[in-house]
C-alpha positions in Angstrom: 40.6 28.2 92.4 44.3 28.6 92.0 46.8 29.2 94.9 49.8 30.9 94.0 52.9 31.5 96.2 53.6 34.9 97.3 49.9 36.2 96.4 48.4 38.0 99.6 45.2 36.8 100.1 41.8 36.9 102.0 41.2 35.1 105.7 37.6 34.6 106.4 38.6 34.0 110.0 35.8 36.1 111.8 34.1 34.6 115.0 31.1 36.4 115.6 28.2 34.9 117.3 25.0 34.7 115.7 23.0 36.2 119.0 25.8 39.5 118.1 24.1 39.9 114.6 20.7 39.0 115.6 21.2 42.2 118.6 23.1 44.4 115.6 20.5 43.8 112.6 17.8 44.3 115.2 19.2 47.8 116.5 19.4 48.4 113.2 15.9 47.6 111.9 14.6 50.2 114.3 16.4 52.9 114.3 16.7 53.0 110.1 14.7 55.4 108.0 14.5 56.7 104.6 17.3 59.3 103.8 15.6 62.8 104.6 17.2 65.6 102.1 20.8 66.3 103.8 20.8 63.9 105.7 23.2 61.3 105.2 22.8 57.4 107.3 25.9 56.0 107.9 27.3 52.4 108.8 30.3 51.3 110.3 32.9 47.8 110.0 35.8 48.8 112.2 38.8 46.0 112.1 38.4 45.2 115.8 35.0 44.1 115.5 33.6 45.9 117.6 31.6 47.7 114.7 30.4 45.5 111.9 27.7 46.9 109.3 26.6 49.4 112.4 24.4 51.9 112.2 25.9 54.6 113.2 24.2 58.4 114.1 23.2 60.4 110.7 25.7 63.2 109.4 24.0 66.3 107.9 25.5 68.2 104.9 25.8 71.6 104.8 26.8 74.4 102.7 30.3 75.0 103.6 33.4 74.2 101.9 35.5 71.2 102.8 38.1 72.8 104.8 42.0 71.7 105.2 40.8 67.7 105.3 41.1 65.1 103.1 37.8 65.3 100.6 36.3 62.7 98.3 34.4 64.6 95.1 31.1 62.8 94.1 30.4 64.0 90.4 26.6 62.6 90.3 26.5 64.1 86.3 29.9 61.6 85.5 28.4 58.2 85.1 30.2 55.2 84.4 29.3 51.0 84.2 25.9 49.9 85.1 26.1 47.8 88.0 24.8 43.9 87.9 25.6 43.3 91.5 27.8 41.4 94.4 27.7 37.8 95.4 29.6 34.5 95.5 29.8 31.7 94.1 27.1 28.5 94.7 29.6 25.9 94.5 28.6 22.0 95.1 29.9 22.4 98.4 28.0 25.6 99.4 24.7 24.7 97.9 25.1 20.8 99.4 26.0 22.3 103.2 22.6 25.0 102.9 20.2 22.0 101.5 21.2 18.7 103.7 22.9 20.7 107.1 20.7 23.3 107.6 16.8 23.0 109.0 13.9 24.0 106.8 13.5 27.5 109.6 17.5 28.0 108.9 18.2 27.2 105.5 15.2 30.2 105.1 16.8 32.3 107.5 19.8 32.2 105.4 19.0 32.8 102.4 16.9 35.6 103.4 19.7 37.4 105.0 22.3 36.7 102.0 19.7 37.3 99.5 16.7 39.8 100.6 17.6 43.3 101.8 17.1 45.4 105.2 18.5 43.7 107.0 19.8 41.2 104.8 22.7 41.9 102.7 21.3 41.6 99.6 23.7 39.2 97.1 22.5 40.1 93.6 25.2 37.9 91.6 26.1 34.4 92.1 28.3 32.0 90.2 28.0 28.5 89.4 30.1 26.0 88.5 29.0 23.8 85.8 29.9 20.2 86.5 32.4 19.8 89.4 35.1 21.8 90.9 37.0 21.1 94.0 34.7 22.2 95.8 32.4 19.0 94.7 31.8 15.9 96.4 33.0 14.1 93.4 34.2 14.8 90.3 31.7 14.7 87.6 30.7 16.4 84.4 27.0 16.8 82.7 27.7 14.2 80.2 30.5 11.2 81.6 31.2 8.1 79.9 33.2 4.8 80.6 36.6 5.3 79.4 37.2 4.8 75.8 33.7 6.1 74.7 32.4 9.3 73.7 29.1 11.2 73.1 29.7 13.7 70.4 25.3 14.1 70.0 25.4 14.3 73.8 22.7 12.0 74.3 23.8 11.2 77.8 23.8 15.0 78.7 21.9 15.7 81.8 21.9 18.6 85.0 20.7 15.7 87.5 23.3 16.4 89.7 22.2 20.0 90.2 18.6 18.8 91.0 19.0 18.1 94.5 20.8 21.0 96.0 21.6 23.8 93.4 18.5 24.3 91.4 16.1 24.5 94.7 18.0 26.9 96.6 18.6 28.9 93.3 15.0 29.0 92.5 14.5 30.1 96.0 17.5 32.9 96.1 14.9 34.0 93.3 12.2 34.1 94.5 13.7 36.4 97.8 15.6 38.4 94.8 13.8 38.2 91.5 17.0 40.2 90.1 19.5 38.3 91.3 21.8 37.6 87.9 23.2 33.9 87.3 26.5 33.3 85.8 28.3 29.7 85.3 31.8 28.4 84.3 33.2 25.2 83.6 36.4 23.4 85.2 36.5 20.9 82.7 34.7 19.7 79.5 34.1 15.8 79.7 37.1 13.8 80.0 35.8 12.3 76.6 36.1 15.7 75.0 39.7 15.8 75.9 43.5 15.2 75.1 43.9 13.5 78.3 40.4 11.5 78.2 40.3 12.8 82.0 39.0 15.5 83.9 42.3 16.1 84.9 44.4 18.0 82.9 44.5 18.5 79.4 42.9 20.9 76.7 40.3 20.4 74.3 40.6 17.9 71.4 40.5 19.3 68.1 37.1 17.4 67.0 35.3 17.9 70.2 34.8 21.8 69.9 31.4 21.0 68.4 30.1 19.0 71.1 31.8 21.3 74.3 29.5 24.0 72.6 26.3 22.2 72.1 27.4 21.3 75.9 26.9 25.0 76.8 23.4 25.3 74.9 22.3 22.3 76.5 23.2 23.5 79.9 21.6 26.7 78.9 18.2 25.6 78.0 18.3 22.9 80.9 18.3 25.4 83.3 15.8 27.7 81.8 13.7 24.6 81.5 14.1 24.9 85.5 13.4 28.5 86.0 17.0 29.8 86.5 18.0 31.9 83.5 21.8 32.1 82.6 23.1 35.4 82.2 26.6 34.9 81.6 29.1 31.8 81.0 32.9 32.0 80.9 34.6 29.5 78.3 36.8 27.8 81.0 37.3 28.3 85.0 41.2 29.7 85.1 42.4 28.5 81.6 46.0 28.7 82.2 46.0 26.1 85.2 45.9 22.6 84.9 45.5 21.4 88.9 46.8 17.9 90.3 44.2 16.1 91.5 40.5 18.0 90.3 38.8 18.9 87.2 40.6 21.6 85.3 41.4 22.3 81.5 44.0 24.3 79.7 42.5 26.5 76.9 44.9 28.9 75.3 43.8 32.2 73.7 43.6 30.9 70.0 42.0 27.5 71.4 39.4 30.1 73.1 38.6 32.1 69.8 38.7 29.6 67.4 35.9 27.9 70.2 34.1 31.1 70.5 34.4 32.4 66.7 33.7 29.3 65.0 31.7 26.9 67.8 30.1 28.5 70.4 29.2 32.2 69.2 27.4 31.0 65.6 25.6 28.5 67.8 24.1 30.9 70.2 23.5 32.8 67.4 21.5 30.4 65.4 19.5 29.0 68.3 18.3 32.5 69.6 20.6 32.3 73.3 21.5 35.6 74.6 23.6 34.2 77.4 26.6 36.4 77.5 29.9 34.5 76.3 32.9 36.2 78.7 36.6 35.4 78.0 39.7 34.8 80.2 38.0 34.0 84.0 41.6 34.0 85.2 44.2 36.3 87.0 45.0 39.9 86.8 49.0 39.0 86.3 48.0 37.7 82.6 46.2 40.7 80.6 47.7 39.8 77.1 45.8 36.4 77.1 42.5 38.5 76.8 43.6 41.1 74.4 45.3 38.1 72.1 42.1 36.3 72.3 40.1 39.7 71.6 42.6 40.7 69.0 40.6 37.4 66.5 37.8 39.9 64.7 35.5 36.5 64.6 35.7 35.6 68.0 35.6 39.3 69.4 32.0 39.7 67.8 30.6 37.1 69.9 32.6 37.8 73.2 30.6 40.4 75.7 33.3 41.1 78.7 36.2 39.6 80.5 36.2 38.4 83.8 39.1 38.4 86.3 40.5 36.5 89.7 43.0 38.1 91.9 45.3 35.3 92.8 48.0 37.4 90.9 48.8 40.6 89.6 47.0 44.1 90.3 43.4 44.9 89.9 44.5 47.7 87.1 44.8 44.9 85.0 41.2 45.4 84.1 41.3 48.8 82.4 44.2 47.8 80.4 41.9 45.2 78.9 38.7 47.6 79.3 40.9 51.0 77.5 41.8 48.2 74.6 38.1 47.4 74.5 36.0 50.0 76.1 32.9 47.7 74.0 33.6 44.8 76.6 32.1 44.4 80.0 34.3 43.6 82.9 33.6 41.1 85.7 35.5 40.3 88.5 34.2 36.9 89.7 36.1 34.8 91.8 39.2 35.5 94.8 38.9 33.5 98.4 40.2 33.6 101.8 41.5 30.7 104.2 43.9 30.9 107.1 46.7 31.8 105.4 45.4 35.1 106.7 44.3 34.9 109.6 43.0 38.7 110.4 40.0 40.2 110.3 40.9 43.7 109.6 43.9 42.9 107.1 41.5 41.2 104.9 38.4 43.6 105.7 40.4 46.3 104.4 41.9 44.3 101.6 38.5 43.0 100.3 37.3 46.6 100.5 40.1 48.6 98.9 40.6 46.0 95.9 37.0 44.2 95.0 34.7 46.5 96.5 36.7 49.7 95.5 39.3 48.5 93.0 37.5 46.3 91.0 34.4 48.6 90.5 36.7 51.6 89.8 38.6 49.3 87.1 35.1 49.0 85.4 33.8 45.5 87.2 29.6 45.4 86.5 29.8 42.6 89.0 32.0 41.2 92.3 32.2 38.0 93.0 34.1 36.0 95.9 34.9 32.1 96.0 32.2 29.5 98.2 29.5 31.3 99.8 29.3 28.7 102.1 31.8 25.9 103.6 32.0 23.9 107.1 34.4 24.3 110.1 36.7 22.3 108.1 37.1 24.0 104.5 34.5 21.8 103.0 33.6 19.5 101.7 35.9 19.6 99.0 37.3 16.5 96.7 41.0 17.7 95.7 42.5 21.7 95.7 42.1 24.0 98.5 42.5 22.4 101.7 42.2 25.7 104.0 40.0 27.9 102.0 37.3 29.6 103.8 33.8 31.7 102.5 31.2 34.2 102.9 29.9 32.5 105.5 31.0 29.2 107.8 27.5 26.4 108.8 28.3 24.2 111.7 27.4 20.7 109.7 26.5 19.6 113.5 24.0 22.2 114.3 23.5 24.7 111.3 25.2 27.9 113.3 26.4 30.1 111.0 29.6 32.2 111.2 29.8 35.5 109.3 33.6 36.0 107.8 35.3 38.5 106.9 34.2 38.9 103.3 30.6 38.8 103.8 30.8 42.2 106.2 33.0 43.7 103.5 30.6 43.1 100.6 27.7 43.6 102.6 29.0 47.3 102.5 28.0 47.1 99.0 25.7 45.1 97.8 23.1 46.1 100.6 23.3 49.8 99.4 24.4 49.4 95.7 21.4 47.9 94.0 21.1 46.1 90.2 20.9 48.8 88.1 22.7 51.4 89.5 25.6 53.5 88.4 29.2 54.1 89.5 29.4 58.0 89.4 32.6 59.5 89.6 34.6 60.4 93.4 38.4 61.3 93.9 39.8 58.4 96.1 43.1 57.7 97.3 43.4 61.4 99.1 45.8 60.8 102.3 45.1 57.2 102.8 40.7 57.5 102.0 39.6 55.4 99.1 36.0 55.2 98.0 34.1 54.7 95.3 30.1 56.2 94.5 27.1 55.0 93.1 23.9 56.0 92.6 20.9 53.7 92.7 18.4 54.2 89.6 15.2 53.1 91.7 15.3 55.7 94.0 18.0 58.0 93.1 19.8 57.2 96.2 24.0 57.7 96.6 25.9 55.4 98.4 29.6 55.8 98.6 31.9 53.6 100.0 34.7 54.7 101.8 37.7 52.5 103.5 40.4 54.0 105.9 43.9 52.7 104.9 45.7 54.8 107.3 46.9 53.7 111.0 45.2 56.2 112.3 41.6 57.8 112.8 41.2 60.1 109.9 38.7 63.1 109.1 37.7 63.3 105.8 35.2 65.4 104.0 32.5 64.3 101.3 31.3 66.7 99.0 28.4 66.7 96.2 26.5 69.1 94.7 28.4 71.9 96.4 27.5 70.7 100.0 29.6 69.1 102.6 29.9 66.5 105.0 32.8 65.4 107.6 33.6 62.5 109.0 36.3 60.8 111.5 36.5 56.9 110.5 38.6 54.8 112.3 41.4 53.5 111.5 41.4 50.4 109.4 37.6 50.6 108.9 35.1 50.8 106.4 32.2 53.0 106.0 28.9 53.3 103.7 27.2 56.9 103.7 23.6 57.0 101.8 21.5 59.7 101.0 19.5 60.4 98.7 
C-alpha cells in the first residue's frame, strides 16, 4: 500500500469480544426469516457499538406517500453494473496468520464466517498478491535469481511459496463460496526483469516485457492447475510508487500499453486465457494515467476495467474514467485502516459512505479493502506499513479474533448484496442520508444500504414501487433494509 500525508484514512480499532458476536449472530440466527411481501428486515451498526450488524424489528411498507422527510427513490426498472462482490485482500501475512496461528476448529470457524453466509458475512472477492508485498515474510518473486543472472524462458518459475498457506485456504474459501471471484496483482516483476536488478524500485527493462508476460500466463495456468481460477490481474500494484525498503515497480502509462498491447494481451489471446487484464490499481487523485493509457487503440482492446485505491483523491474519479469508457469495468480494490484513526464510528461511516456507497455508485463491480487478517502488532510485515490494521485482528498467542471496523461495514453489504446482483438506481445524499440499492438476481431480493452522516438521529423514508417505508437511524450509523 501507499501512505500519503494528509489522506484521511480507515482505523480498524474495534474491540469487540468474540462471546459479543457469538450472543449477536446467535440472536440473529433465530429470530431471521425470509422477507414476507411488505415486509422489510432491517439491521443496524451504530458508531457506539452498541449495535453492530443487529437485527433489528421488521418495518412494513405501506401505501402512503413519503411525507415531509428525507426519502431515498429505489427505481427497481433502472439497472446499472452487475455486481462481482466484497472482500479483502489474502496477503502473505493474512493467509500465513489463518494457516500456522489458528487451530484446525478455528481456522474453519473463520473462514466460514468471512466466507459462507447467515450468519457469516459472506466475502465474495478477494485479492492476491502475486509474489511478495509488505505484507510478506520476505521478499520474493515466482522466479528469483542470484544477482547478475536472468531467466528470460522462465525455467525457474514456480508458485511454491503459495503452496503452504494461500492455495489451501483459498481452495477452502471455495469450497464454503463456490463464487467467490479471485483477482491478483503484482508489486514487482523479478528484480532480473528490471532497471534496478532489485525488487526495489525500478521499472521494467525494455527486453524483459516478453518474459513479465509469460510470467502472468504462467502464474495463470499454475493456479488453475491448483483449482483456483484467476479472474482478474492488474499490470502492477500502485504503478506510480516506488517504496523504500519492499517490492514495488514504477510502470508509466505508455510502459503499461505498450506491455498490454504488444506483450501481454496477444499472449492471452493466443493461449486461450480469459483472465481479465485491468489497468492503473492505483489512487483516485491520478485519473489521466488511465485514460492516457486507454487513449493507445492496441492496448485498450485488451484492457477490461480499471481498478482504484483511495489513498488520494475523491471516489468520483471513477466515472470520469468510467464516462470516457463506459466499455470498461471499474474495481475498487484496495484502501486500509491503522491507528492513525483511531475511531470506530469515524471510519464506520467513512468505509460506508465512500466504498460501500461511493464506490458502487461510481460504477465499482467489486470492493476490496487491504489484509483481511493481521496480528496485534500490524503483522507480520517485511518493510511498509508499520500501523496498518484489517478486516479482522488473530491473537498469534491464542487464535481470538477481533472484528474491526471494516469488516462490520462491509458486512452491510456483502452479506445482503450477492454475485450477480444489480445496483438499481436510489436518490442519496437527501439531508445528510446516503444509500445505494441493489437487487439480488437469485431471489429477486432488494437490499439497500443506507448510512446516517448527520449528528443527529434522522427519519427518513424509502420508497419503491409506490409504497413507503420510515425509519429513524441513529446518528452516525449504518443500516441494511431487505425485502424482497
Amino acid at each position: 500500500m501507499m501512505r500519503l500525508k494528509g489522506i484521511a484514512m480507515l482505523s480498524l480499532g474495534a474491540d469487540i469480544s468474540c462471546s459479543t458476536i457469538g450472543a449477536t449472530r446467535s440472536d440473529q440466527a433465530s429470530t431471521r426469516s425470509s422477507p414476507a411481501a411488505h415486509t422489510v428486515e432491517v439491521y443496524v451498526t451504530t458508531g457506539d457499538r452498541a449495535k453492530l450488524l443487529r437485527r433489528e424489528v421488521d418495518v412494513h411498507f405501506d401505501d402512503t406517500e413519503a411525507g415531509p422527510v428525507a426519502t431515498i427513490e429505489v427505481t427497481q426498472g433502472l439497472v446499472y453494473q452487475e455486481i462481482v462482490g466484497f472482500g479483502a485482500a489474502l496477503t502473505d501475512a493474512s493467509a500465513w496468520l489463518i494457516q500456522n496461528k489458528l487451530t484446525p476448529p478455528q481456522r474453519e470457524a473463520l473462514l466460514q464466517e468471512l466466507f459462507g453466509r447467515d450468519p457469516g458475512v459472506g466475502f465474495s472477492f478477494v485479492r492476491l498478491d502475486m509474489g511478495a508485498s509488505d505484507f510478506s515474510l520476505q521478499h520474493y518473486s515466482y522466479d528469483d535469481m542470484p544477482v547478475g543472472e536472468t531467466d528470460p524462458t522462465l525455467a525457474n518459475f514456480s508458485i511454491a511459496p503459495d503452496r503452504a498457506e494461500t492455495i489451501p485456504i483459498l481452495r477452502r474459501a471455495l469450497a464454503i463460496n463456490p463464487r467467490l471471484t479471485v483477482m491478483a496483482s503484482p508489486w514487482s516483476a523479478p528484480g532480473w526483469m528490471k532497471t534496478t536488478g532489485s525488487l526495489i524500485k525500478g521499472t521494467l527493462r525494455s527486453d524483459a516485457y516478453e518474459s513479465f508476460a509469460e510470467y502472468f500466463r504462467k502464474f495463470i495456468e499454475a493456479y488453475a492447475a491448483e483449482g483456483v481460477p484467476i479472474y482478474a490481474i492488474t499490470v502492477q500494484n500502485e504503478p506510480h510508487f516506488e517504496p523504500e525498503n519492499y517490492p514495488g515497480m514504477r510502470l508509466e502509462p505508455a510502459a503499461r500499453a505498450k506491455f498490454v498491447g504488444e506483450h501481454l494481451g496477444p499472449l492471452f489471446a493466443r493461449t486461450g486465457i480469459r483472465t481479465r487484464i485491468l489497468d492503473w490499481d492505483h489512487n483516485w487523485d491520478e485519473p489521466n494515467s488511465p485514460l492516457q493509457m486507454l487513449a493507445d487503440t492496441t492496448a485498450r482492446r485488451y484492457v477490461s476495467g480499471v481498478a482504484w485505491h483511495c489513498y488520494g483523491g475523491d471516489v468520483s474519479a471513477q466515472s470520469v474514467v468510467r464516462d470516457a469508457y463506459p466499455d470498461k469495468d471499474v474495481f475498487f480494490t484496495e484502501c486500509s485502516g491503522g491507528d492513525w484513526a483511531p475511531r470506530f464510528g469515524d471510519n464506520l461511516v467513512w468505509t460506508a459512505r465512500n466504498l460501500i456507497i461511493g464506490a458502487t455508485r461510481n460504477w465499482a463491480r467489486g470492493v476490496l479493502m487491504w489484509n483481511l487478517a493481521l496480528d496485534g502488532r500490524h503483522g507480520p510485515h517485511t518493510g511498509g506499513c508499520g500501523d496498518c490494521r484489517s478486516v479482522v485482528t488473530i491473537d498469534a498467542s491464542d487464535g481470538t479474533v477481533v472484528r474491526n471496523d471494516e469488516y462490520y461495514a462491509f458486512a452491510h453489504a456483502s452479506r445482503f448484496v450477492r454475485p450477480g446482483a444489480h445496483r438499481i438506481a436510489s436518490s442519496s445524499g437527501v439531508e445528510g442520508i446516503e444509500s445505494v440499492a441493489f437487487r439480488n438476481a437469485d431471489d429477486g431480493s432488494t437490499a439497500v444500504i443506507v448510512v446516517n452522516t448527520n449528528p443527529q438521529e434522522k427519519v427518513f423514508a424509502v420508497r419503491a414501487a409506490a409504497r413507503t417505508f420510515r425509519y429513524a437511524l441513529p446518528a452516525g450509523a449504518v443500516a441494511t433494509f431487505l425485502w424482497k
